[in-house]
N, C-alpha and C positions, 0 to 999 in steps of 0.2 A: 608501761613496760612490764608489769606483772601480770604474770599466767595464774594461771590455778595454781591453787597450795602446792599441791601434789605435785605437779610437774614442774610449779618455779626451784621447787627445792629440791629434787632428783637432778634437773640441767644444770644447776648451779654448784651441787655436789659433783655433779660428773665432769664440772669444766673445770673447778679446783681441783682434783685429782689427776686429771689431764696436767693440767699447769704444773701441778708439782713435778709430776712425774716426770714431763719433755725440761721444764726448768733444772731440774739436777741432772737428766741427760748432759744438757749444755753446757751446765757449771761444768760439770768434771770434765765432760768430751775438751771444753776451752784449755782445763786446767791439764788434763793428760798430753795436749799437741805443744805444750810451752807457753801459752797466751796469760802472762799473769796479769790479771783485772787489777786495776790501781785502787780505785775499792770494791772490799770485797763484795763479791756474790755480782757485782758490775757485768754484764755482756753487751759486747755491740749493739748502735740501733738496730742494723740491718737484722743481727739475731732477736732484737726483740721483735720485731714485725714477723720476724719466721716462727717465734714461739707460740704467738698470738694465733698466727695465721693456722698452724699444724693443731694447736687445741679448739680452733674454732671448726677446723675440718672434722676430725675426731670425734666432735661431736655429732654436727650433720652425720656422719657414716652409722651414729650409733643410732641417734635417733630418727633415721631410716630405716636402719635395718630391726627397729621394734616398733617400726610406723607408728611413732609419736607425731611425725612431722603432721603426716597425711593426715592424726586425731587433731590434732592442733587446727590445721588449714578449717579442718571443717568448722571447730569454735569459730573462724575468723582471724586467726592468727596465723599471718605470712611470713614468708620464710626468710625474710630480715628483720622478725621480731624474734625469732627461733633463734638467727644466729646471734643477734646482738644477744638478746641473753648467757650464747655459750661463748662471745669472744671478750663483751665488759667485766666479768669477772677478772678473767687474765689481762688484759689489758690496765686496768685499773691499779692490779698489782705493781706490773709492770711500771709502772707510773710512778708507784709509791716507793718502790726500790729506787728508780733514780732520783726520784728528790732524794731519797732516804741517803743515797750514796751522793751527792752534791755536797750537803750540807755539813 
């Protein structure tokens, strides 16, 4: 599952800052419409799959639009090893907050 140096740690920088960025979206959007999460920083599954899903797109769109995709394809790397690199990041997180918020 690992790329070149250069671009495992550019997608992976760029899909944690995605995360962060759509994850405080939701936290506040949640907390501004009256939604108090029982624990904190908590959101819906249905929102985790959307936040997952929204930084996995954001990535595709970006590394499209700097045809990454298309350098990658040619190394041999397709375009569900591209995404899984930009949606496991966030996902993982995601993961780790709800244990984190169970326990």
């Amino acid at each position: 599952m690992i790329l070149l140096p250069h671009f495992t740690r550019s997608l992976l920088t760029r899909s944690l800052v995605t995360w962060l960025f759509v994850r405080a979206v939701v936290t506040v959007g949640s907390a501004a419409l009256g939604v108090p999460p029982d624990p904190p920083f908590s959101i819906p599954p249905l929102a985790v799959v959307l936040v997952v899903g929204i930084v996995a797109v954001v990535g595709w769109v970006y590394a499209r639009r700097r045809n990454e995709d298309q350098f990658l394809l040619c190394l041999g790397y397709g375009p569900v090893r591209l995404l899984g690199m930009l949606a496991l990041p966030a996902l993982l997180l995601e993961l780790g907050i709800g244990i984190a918020a169970r326990l």
